[in-house]
Structures are given as C-alpha cells and as structure tokens.
C-alpha positions as CSV (number, residue, x, y, z in Angstrom):
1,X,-12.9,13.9,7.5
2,X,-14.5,12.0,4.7
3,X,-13.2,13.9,1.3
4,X,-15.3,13.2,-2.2
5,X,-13.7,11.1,-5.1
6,X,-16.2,11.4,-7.5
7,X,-13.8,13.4,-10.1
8,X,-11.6,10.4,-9.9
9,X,-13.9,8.1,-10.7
10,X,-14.6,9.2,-14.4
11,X,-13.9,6.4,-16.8
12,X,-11.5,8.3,-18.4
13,X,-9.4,9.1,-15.0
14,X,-10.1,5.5,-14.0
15,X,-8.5,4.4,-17.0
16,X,-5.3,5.7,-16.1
17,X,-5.4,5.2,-12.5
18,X,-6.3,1.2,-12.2
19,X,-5.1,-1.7,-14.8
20,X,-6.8,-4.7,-12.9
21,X,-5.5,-8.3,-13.9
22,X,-7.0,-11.7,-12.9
23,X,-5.1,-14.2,-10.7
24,X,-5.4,-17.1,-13.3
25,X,-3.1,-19.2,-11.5
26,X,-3.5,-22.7,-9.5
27,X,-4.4,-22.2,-6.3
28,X,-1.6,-23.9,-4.1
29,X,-2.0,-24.8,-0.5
30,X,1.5,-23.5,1.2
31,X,1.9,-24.1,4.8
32,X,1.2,-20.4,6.5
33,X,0.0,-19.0,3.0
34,X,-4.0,-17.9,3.7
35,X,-6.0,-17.0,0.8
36,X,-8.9,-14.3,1.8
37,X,-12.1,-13.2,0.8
38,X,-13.0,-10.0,2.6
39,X,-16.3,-8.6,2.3
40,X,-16.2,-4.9,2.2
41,X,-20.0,-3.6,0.6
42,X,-23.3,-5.9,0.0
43,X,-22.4,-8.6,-2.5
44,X,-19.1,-7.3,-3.0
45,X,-15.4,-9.5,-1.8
46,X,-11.8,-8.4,-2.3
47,X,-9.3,-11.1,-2.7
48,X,-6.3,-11.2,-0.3
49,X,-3.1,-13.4,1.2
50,X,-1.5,-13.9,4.4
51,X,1.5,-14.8,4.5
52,X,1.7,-15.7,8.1
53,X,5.6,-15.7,10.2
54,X,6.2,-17.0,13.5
55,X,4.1,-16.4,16.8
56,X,3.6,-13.1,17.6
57,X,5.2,-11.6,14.6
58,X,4.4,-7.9,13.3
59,X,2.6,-7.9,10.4
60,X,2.4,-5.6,7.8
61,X,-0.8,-5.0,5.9
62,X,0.3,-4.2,2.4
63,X,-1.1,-2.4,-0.3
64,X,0.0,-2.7,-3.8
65,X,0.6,-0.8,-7.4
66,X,-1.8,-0.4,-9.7
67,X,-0.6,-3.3,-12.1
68,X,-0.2,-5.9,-9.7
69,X,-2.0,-8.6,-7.5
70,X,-1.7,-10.4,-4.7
71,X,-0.4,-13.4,-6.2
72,X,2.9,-11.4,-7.3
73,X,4.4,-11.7,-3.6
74,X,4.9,-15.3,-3.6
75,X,8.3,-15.2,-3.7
76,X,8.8,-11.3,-2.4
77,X,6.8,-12.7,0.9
78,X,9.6,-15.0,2.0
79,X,11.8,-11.6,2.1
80,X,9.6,-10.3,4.6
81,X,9.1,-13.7,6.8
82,X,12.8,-13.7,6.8
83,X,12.9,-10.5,9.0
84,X,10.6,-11.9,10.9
85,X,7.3,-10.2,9.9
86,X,4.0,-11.4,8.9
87,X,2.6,-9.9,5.4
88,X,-0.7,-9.5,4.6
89,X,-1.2,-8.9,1.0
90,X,-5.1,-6.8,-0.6
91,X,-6.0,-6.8,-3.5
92,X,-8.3,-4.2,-4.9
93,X,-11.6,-4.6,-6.9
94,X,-11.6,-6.4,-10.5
95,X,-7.9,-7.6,-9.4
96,X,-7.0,-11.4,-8.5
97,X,-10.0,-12.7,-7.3
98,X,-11.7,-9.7,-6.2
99,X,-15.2,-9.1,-7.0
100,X,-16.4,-6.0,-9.1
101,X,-14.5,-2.8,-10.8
102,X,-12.3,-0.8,-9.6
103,X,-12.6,3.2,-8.5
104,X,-11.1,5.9,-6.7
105,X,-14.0,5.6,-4.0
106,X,-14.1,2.1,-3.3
107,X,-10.8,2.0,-3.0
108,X,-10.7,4.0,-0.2
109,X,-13.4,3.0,1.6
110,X,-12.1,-0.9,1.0
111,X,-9.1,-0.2,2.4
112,X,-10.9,1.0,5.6
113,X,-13.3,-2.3,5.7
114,X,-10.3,-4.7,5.1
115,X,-8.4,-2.9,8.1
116,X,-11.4,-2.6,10.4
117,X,-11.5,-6.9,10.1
118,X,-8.3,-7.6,10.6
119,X,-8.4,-8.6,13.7
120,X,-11.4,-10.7,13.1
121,X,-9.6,-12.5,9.7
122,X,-6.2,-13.5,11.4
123,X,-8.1,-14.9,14.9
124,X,-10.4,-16.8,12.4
125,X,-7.3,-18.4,10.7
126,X,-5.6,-18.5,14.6
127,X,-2.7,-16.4,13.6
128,X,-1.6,-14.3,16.6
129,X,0.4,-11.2,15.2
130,X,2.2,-8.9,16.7
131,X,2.3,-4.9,15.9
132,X,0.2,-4.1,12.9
133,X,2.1,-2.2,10.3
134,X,0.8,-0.1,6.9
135,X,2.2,-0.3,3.8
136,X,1.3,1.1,0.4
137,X,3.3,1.1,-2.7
138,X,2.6,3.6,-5.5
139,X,-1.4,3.7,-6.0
140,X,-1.5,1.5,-2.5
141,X,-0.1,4.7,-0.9
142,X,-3.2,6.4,-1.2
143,X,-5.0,3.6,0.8
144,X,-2.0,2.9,3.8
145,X,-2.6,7.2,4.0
146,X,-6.1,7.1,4.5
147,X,-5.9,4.3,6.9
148,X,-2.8,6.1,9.1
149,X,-4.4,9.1,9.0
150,X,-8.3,7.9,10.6
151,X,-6.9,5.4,13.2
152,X,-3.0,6.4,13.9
153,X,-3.6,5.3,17.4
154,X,-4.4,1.1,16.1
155,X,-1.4,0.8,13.9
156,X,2.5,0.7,14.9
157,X,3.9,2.7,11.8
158,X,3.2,3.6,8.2
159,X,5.4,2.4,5.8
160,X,4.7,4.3,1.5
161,X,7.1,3.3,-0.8
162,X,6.9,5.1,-4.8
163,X,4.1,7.2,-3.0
164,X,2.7,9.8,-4.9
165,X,1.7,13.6,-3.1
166,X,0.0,15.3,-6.0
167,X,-3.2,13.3,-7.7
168,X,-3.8,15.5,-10.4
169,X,-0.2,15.9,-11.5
170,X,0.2,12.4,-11.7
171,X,-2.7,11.4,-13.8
172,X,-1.8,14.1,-16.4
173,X,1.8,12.4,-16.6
174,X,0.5,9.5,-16.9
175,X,-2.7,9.6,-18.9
176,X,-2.4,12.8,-20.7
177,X,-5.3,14.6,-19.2
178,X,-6.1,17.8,-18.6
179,X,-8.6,18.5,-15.4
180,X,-9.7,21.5,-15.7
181,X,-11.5,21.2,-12.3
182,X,-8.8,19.4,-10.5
183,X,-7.6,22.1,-8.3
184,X,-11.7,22.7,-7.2
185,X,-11.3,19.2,-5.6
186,X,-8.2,19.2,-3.4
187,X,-6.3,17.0,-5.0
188,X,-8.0,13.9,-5.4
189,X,-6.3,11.2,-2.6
190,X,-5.4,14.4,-1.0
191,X,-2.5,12.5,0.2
192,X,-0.5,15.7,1.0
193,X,-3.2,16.7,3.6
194,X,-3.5,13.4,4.8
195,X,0.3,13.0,5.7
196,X,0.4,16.7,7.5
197,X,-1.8,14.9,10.2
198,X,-0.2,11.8,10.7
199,X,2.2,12.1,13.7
200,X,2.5,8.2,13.9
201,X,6.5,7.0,12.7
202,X,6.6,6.7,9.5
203,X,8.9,5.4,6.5
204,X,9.4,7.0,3.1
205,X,11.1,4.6,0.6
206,X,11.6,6.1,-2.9
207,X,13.6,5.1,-5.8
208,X,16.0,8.4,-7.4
209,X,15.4,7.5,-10.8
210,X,11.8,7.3,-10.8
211,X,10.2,8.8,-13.5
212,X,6.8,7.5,-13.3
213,X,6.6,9.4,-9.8
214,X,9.7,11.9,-9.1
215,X,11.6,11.8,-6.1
216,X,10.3,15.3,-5.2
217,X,6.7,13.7,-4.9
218,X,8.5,12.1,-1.9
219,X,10.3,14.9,-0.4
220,X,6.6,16.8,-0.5
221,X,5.7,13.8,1.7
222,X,8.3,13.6,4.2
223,X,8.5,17.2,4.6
224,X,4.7,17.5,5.3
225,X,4.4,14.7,7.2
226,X,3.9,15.6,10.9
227,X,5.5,13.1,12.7
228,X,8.8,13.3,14.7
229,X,9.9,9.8,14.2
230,X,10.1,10.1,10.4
231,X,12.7,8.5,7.9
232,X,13.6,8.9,4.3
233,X,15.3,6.5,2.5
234,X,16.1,7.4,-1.1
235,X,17.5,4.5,-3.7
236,X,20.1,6.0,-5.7
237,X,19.6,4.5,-9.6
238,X,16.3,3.1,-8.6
239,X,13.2,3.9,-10.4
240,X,9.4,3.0,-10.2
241,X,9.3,-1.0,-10.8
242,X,12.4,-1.6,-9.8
243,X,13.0,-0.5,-6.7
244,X,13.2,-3.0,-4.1
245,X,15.6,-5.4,-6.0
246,X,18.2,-2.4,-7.2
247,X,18.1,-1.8,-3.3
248,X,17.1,-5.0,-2.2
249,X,20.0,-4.8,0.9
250,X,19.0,-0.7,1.9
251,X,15.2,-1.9,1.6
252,X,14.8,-4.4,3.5
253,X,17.3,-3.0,6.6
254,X,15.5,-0.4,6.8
255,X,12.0,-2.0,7.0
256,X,13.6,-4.3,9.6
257,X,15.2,-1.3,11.3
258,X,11.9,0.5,11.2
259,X,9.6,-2.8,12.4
260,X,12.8,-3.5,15.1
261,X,12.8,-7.2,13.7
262,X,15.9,-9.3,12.7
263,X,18.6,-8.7,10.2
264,X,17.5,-8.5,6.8
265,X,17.3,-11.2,4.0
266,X,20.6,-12.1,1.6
267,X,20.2,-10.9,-1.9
C-alpha cells in the first residue's frame, strides 16, 4: 500500500530529517570494493559500494543515517567480510555522489529501485551472493521497512539498528517543530504499521543510552512487529553514534548469529 510523504517533504521538515555531505575523497580501486551508480528516476543516479566477500556469501543491503555516506564504511566493511557477508552500502540523493536532493518521497521510492536491480548490479560486476539481507540504521530504517514490508518473500531477514517508530515525535525532538497536522498523515514513514506486517525474521539492535532516538522507540518496534522469529538486542551504555563500537563484540555476534555466518570479528 503506497502511503503519501508529501508533509515530510517541506523544507523545513527536510531540514531536520536529511544533512547530505559529498564524498570528496580519491576514488581508490580496492580489490572486491565496487563503486555504483544506480539509476532510480529519469536523469537521476544514487551513488553506492559493494563491498563484495567470498563466493556465495549473504549480503546485506545496507542503509545508512542521515549524516553519513557510503564512503564511511571503508574500514566498518572489513567487520562484516570478516563474518563472512557481503555489504552493499546506498547512498541517498544529494549524498556522496548521488545525483539531486534529498526528500522523504524519493527516498522511499529509491530504496525500492536500488533493491528491484540488485540482482541485475552484482551479475553485472559477476558477484554471486548468497541470501539477501536488509539493513537500515536510524533514518535508513525507514527505507530497509519499506523494502521488508512490499517483498518479504525476496529477502532472507531484516536487520534496523537506532530505528525510529514514531516520525512525528522524532522530528519535533530533533528540529523543534510543531506539526499540527502530523497525526492527519499517519505518521509519516509509518514505520510502526509497516513492521506489524512484516512476519519475515527480523533483528532489532538498539543502543540503551540513546537519546537521539529512545530505546522505547525500539521496544514499539519489536513489540509490533509480526514475526515469530524476532530478536532484540539492546546495548547497555550505548547511545545513537556510538553504538556498534561500545558493543562492537554483542553486534556483530548477533548479526552473524542472525545471518548464520562465522564467528564474529576481534575488537
């Protein structure tokens, strides 16, 4: 069911929701590192990186925050080949090399165009995968939730870490606002409604201390979310940016546990 953004696509709701940044960096060539360009609307490309494991690996397509690229798992990607997965890193519009500006809408419906060529992108670059995995972090979880919850039956598992279940509340946190018509338009992401019809497995990773989005944002979550085969991990003394490396060793075993890949990376 296609839901309207348009309320979250004022300038002044953008403003709080997206800080785009530029990849300015030298492009390096890296052995089984594949920069992307993704087509996703007429004249329009969003930047991306593979960072491709061994033959047959699962791969998780990842999502990120709202402050960061793809560029910024360089280093964080070895983690992940180190379990023995695949990563597969999108960037939204106006950030790294993407085309355009960002909004609520277009990310969205990007997220849907980038995971409808998958397939198509790692054959191109002759990278046979294994399971295909959703990820979002923070703002990303909005896109991973969309994804899971119009094609549950293509993916493996849904992974949201520092999700967020309440659009509205957020952006007033955040940003200041007051929307006097939120509550006329469900929400926003609707992320909360999304999750209550997703029965795929899923993983909820969320750090206690967060203030940026509470913990309870994730309890909402988990207890909405329909599936059986759900787990919880919650990061004692963790907060927003900081989650994985305060529990770098939790993390990562339970992403390994959850993609039922090898033992997770040293610290």
């Amino acid at each position: 069911m296609e839901r309207p953004y348009e309320v979250l696509d004022r300038p002044e709701v953008l403003s709080v929701l997206f800080y785009p940044r530029r990849d300015v960096g030298v492009p390096q060539i890296t052995p089984g590192v594949h920069t992307v360009r993704i087509p996703v609307a007429s004249g329009v490309a969003v930047g991306g990186k593979i960072f491709a494991g061994r033959k047959g690996a699962p791969i998780i397509l990842y999502f990120h925050g709202n402050g960061e690229i793809a560029s910024d798992y360089d280093m964080i990607a070895e983690a992940y080949l180190r379990l023995g997965l695949s990563l597969f890193v999108v960037d939204y519009r106006g950030y790294g090399t993407s085309d355009g500006a960002p909004t609520a809408s277009a990310l969205i419906a990007d997220a849907w165009e980038c995971f409808e060529k998958v397939p198509e992108i790692l054959a191109e670059r002759k990278i046979e995968a294994g399971d295909l995995y959703v990820m979002g972090r923070s703002l990303g979880s909005a896109a991973a939730l969309e994804i899971a919850s119009r094609a549950p039956e293509r993916i493996a598992g849904l992974i949201i870490e520092s999700g967020f279940a309440y659009t509205f509340a957020l952006i007033e946190r955040i940003g200041f606002l007051q929307l006097p018509d939120a509550f006329e338009n469900k929400d926003g992401f609707g992320n909360l409604d999304k999750i209550a019809r997703i029965k795929l497995r899923t993983l909820i990773i969320h750090g206690e201390r967060d203030w940026l989005i509470p913990i309870t944002d994730a309890e909402a979550l988990y207890d909405a979310c329909a599936a059986e085969d759900k787990t919880f991990l919650r990061v004692p003394a963790a907060g927003h940016n900081d989650l994985m490396q305060v529990g770098f060793k939790a993390y990562f075993e339970s992403i390994a546990a959850f993609c039922g890949t090898s033992t997770p990376p040293r610290v």
